[in-house]
C-alpha positions as CSV (number, residue, x, y, z in Angstrom):
1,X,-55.6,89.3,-14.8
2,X,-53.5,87.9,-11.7
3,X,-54.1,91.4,-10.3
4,X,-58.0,90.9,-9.7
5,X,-58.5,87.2,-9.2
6,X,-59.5,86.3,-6.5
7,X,-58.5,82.5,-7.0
8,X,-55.4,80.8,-7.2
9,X,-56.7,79.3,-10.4
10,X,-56.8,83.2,-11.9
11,X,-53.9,84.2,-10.9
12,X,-52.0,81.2,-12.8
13,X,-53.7,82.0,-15.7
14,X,-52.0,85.0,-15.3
15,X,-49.0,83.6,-14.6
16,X,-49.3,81.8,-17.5
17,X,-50.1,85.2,-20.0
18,X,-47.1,86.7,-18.5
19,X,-44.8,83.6,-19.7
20,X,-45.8,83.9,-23.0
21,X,-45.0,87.6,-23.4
22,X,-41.5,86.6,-22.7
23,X,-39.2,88.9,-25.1
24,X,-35.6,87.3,-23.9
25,X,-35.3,86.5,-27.3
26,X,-36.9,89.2,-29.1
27,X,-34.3,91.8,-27.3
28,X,-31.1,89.5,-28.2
29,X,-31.9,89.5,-32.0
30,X,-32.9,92.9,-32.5
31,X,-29.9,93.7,-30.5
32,X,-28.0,91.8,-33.0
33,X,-29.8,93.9,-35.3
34,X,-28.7,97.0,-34.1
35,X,-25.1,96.6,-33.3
36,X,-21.9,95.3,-35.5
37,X,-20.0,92.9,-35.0
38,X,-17.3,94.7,-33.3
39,X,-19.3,95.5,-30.2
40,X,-21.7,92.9,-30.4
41,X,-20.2,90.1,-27.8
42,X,-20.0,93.2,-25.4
43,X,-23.6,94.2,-26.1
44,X,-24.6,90.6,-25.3
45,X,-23.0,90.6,-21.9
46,X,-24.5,94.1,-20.9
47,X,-28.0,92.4,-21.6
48,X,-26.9,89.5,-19.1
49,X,-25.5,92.1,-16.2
50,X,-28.7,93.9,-16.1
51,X,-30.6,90.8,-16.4
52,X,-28.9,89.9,-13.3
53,X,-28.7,92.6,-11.7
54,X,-32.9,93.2,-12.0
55,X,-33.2,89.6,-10.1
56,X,-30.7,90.8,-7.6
57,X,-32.8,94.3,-6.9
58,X,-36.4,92.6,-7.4
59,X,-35.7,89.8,-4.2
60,X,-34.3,92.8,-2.1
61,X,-37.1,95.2,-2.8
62,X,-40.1,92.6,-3.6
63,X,-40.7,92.4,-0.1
64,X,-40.8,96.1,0.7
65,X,-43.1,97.1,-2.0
66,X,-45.0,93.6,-1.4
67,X,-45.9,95.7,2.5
68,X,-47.4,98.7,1.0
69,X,-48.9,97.9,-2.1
70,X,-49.7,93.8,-1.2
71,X,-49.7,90.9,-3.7
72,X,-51.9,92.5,-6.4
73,X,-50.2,95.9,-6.4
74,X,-47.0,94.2,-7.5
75,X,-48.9,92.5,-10.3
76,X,-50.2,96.3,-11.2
77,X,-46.3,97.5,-10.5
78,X,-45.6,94.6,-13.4
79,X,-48.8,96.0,-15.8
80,X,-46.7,99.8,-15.4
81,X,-43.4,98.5,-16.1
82,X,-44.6,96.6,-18.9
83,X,-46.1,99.6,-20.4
84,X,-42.9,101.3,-19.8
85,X,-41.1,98.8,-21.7
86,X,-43.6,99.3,-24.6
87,X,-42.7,102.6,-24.7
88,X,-39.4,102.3,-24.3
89,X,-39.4,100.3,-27.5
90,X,-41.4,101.7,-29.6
91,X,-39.9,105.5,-28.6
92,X,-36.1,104.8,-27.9
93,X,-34.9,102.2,-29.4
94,X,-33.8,102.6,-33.0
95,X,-35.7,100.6,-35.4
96,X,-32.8,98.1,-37.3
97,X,-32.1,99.4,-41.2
98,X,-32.1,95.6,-41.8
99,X,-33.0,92.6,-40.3
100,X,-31.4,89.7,-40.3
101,X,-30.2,86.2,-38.6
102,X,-27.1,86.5,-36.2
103,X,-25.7,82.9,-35.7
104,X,-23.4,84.2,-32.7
105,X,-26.6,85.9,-31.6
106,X,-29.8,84.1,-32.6
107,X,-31.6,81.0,-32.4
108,X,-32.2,78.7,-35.6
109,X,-33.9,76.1,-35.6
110,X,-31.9,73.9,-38.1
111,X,-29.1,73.6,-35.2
112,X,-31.1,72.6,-33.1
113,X,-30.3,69.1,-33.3
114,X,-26.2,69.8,-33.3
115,X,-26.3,71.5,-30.4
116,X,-28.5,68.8,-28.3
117,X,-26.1,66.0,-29.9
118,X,-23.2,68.0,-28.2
119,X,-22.2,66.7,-25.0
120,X,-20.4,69.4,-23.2
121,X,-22.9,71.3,-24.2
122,X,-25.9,69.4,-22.8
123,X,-24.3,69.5,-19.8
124,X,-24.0,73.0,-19.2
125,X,-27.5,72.9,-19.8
126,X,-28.6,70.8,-17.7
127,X,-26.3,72.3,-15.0
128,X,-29.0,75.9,-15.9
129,X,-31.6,73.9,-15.6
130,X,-30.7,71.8,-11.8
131,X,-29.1,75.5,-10.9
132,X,-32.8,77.4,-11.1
133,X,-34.7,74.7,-9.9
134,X,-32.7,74.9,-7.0
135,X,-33.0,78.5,-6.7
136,X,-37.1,78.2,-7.0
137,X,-37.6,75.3,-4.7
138,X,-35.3,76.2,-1.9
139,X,-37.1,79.9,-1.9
140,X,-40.5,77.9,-1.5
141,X,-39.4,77.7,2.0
142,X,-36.6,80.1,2.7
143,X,-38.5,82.8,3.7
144,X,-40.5,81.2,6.3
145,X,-37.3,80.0,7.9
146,X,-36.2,83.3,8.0
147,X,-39.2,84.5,9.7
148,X,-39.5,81.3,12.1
149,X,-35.7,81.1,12.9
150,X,-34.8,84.5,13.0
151,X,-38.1,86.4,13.1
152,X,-37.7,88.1,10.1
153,X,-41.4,89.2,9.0
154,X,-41.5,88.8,4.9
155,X,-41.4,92.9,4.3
156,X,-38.0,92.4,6.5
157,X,-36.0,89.9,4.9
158,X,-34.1,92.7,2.5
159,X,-32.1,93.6,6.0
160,X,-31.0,89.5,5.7
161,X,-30.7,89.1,1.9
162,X,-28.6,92.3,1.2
163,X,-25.4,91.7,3.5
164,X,-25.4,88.2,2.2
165,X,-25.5,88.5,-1.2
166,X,-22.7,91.7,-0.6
167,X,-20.7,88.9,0.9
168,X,-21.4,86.2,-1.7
169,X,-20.2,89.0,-4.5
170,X,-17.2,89.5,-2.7
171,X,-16.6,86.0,-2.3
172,X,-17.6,85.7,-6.4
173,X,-14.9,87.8,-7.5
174,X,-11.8,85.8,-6.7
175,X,-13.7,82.6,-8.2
176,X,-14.4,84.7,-11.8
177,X,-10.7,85.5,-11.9
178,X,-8.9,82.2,-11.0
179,X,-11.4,80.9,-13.5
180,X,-10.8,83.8,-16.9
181,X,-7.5,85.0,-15.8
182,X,-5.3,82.0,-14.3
183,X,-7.9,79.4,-16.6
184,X,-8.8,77.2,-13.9
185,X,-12.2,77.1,-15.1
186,X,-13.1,73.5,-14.8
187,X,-11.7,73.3,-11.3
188,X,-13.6,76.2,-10.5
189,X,-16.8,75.1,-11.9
190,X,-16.7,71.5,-10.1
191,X,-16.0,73.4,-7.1
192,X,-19.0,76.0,-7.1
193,X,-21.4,73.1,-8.0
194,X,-19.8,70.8,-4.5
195,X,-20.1,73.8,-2.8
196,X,-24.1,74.1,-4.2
197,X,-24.3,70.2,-2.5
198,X,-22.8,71.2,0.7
199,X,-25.1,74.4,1.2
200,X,-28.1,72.2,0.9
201,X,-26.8,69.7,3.6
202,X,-26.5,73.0,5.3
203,X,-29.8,73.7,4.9
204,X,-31.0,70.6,5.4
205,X,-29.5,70.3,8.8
206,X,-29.2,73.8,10.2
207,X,-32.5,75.7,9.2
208,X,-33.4,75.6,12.4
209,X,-30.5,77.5,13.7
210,X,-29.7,81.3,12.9
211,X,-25.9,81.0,12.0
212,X,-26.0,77.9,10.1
213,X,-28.7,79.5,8.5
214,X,-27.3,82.4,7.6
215,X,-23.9,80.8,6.5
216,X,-26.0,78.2,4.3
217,X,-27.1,81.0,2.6
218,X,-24.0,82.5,2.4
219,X,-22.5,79.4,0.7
220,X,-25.7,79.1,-1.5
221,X,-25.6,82.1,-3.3
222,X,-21.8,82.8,-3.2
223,X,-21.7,79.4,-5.6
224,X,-24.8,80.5,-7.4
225,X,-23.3,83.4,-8.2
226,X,-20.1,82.0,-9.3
227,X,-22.3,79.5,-11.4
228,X,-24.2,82.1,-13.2
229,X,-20.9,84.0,-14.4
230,X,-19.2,81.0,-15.5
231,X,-22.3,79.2,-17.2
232,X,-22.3,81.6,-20.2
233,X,-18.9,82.5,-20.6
234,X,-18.5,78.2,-20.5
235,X,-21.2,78.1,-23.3
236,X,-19.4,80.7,-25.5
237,X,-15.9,78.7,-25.3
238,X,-17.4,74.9,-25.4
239,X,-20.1,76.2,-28.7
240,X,-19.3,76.1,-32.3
241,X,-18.4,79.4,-33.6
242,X,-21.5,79.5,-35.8
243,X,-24.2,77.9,-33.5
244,X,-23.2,80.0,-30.6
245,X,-26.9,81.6,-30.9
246,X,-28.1,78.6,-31.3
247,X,-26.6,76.9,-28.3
248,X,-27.2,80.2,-26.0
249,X,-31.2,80.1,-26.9
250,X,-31.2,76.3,-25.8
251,X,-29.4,77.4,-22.5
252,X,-32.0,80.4,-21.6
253,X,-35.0,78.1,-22.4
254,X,-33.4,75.4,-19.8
255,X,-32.9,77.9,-17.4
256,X,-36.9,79.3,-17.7
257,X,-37.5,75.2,-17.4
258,X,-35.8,74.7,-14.7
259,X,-37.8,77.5,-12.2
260,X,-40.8,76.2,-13.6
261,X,-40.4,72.4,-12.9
262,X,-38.3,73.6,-9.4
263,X,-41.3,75.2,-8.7
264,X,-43.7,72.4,-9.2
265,X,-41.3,69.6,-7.6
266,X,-40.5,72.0,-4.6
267,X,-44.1,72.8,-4.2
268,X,-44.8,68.8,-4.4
269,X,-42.2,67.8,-1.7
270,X,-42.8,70.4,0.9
271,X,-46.4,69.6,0.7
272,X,-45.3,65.8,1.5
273,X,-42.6,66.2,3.5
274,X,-42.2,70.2,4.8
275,X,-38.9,72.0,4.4
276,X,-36.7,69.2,5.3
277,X,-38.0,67.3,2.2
278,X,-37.3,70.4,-0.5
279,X,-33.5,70.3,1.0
280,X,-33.6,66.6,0.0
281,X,-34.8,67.1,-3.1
282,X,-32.3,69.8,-3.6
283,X,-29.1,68.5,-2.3
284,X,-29.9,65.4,-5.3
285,X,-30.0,67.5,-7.9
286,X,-27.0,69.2,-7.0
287,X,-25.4,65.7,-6.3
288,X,-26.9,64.9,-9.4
289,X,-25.2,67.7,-11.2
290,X,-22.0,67.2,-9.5
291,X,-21.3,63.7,-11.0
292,X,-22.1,65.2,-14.5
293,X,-19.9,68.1,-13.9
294,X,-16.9,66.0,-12.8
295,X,-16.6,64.3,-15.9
296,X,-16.3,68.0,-18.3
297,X,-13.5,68.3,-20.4
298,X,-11.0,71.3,-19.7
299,X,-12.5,74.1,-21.5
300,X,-10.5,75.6,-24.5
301,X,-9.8,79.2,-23.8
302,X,-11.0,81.0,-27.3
303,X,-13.6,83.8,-28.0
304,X,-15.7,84.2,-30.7
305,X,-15.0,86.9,-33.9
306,X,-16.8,87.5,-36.7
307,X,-15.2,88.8,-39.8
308,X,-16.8,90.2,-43.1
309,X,-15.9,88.7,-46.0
310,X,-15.9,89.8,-49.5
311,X,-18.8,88.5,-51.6
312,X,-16.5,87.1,-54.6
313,X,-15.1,84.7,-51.5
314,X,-18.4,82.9,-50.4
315,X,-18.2,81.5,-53.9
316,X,-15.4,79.0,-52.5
317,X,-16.4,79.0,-48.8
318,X,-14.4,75.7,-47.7
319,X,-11.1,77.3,-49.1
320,X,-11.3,80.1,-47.6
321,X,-12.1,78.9,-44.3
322,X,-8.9,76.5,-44.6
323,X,-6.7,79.7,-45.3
324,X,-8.2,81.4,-42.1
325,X,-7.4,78.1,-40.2
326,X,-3.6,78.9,-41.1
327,X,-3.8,82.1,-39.7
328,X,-1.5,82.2,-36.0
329,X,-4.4,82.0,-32.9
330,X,-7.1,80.9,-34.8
331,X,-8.8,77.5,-33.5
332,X,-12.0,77.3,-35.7
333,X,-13.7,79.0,-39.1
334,X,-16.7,78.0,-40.3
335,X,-17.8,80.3,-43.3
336,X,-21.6,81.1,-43.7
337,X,-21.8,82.1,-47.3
338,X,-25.5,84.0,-47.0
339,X,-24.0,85.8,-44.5
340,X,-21.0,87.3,-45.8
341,X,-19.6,86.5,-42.5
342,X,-16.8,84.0,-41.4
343,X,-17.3,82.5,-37.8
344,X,-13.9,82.2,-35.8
345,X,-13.0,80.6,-32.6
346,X,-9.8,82.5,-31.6
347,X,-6.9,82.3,-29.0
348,X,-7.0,86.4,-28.5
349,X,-4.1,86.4,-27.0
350,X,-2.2,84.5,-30.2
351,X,-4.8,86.2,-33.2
352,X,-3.7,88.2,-36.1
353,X,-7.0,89.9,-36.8
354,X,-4.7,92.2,-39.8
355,X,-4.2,88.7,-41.7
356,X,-7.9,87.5,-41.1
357,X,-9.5,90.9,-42.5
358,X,-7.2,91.0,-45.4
359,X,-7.7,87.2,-46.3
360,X,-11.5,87.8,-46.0
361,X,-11.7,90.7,-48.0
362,X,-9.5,90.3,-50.5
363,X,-11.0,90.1,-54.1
């Protein structure tokens, strides 16, 4: 549909098709489907790097295909991946011997409400949400300052965004390990979202001029990037083990929000006010965020593991969770008796998994 309009009011409707055929969730919880509970947190974060990665490769090579094929042959590019990924599906992937609801993994709508009444939670959703409407309202304009301060034509701007985003993954990596490996999360986290506030003053002031716009970019997605490796990994520490799914649902619809409401608030300033106005609007929200962030508590340091347990011990779920609360590196254990599963938040570095599986199972 967007492919042939020949109206803006076509191509929304479109737009607007395409959102509803979003399968985020579909793929988590046949995913969960498919894989155990061994390898499952690993499958999860393969699903986020590619994720990634395809926004990474779509902004460097959108505008190169955009110059051959135009605007309606990468809405025809979408109809023939699309089909790919039908067949994909349908021809690859193994169908699941049983289906099922995956707490760590899933969505349910009865937790809904524990997870919105959770703080620290909320507020890594709403930092998501500010993080993407950034991202959509600043690239409103972006590209034309490319092209009016360094005369850049759009099907030319991959030359500009590929050595900056090589430098903002460089400058990513020390931030991710500071963060997981020394656990300075939360000092790392109020940091990437200051530094978020000072690449839009940047922006805001310098777009006119080809190094500060280049190192505004620089700053802008070396923070982004930080913020989009820390956000989920900060969601699976600060969630309760057995509303993870739940809480990581919440998140991904926030984040969709968040490009569609930067998009329409972006769109609504630079019509008032041109460029100068979106970097406004920006720098608030990040300002806004900042204040919200400040006041975080330090993250506890604790992955999630799930643990079969023998059905003879669902019988007396709440003892059985107190006898896994005894055992050495274990923070949290909620049993889910339907589920044959007990949900643990664990110190790995402290855990006996040997004395958790033998509690669980024993008959």
């Amino acid at each position: 549909m967007a492919a042939v309009s020949t109206s803006i009011g076509g191509v929304i409707v479109g737009r607007a098709l395409q959102g509803v055929g979003a399968v985020g969730s579909v793929i988590l919880a046949l995913l969960a489907d498919l894989t155990g509970e061994e390898s499952r947190t690993a499958a999860m974060a393969m699903v986020g790097i590619t994720i990634g990665a395809s926004f990474l490769l779509a902004l460097l090579a959108g505008p190169i295909v955009a110059s051959f094929i135009g605007v309606p042959g990468i809405f025809w590019l979408m109809v023939a991946l699309a089909l790919a990924g039908i067949a994909i599906t349908e021809f690859v992937v193994p169908k699941p011997p049983r289906i099922r609801v995956h707490r760590d993994a899933e969505a349910v709508p009865a937790l809904i409400g524990a997870v919105l009444r959770n703080g620290e939670l909320l507020r890594l959703d709403i930092g998501i949400f500010v993080l993407h409407a950034m991202l959509t309202a600043s690239f409103l304009v972006v590209p034309d300052l490319l092209r009016g301060t360094l005369g850049v034509a759009v099907h030319d701007q991959w030359i500009v965004y590929l050595p900056v985003l090589l430098v903002a993954i460089a400058a990513m990596v020390p931030a991710i390990i500071a963060a997981e490996k020394y656990r300075h999360m939360k000092g790392v986290f109020v940091s990437a979202v200051a530094t978020l506030v000072i690449s839009q003053i940047m922006l805001y002031f310098g777009a006119r001029n080809s190094l500060a716009l280049l190192a505004a970019l620089v700053v802008f997605f070396s923070a982004f990037n930080v913020m989009e490796a820390i956000l989920p990994s900060l969601i699976t520490k600060v969630a309760p083990a057995h509303v993870k799914g739940t809480a990581m649902g919440l998140y991904s619809s926030l984040q969709f929000l968040g490009i569609f409401i930067g998009g329409i608030v972006g769109g609504l300033a630079h019509q008032r006010g041109g460029s100068t106005a979106v970097f406004v609007l920006t720098a608030l929200l990040a300002l806004i965020w900042l204040l919200a962030a400040a006041g975080m508590a330090q993250p506890s340091f604790v992955t999630t593991r799930l643990i079969p347990i023998a059905e003879n011990q669902a019988a007396d779920a709440e003892a059985l969770a107190n006898k896994l609360r005894q055992v050495p590196g274990v923070v949290e254990a909620v049993i889910v008796a339907d589920e044959n599963l007990a949900y643990l938040k664990v110190d790995a570095k402290a855990f006996d998994a040997s004395q958790a599986e033998a509690l669980a199972r024993a008959v």
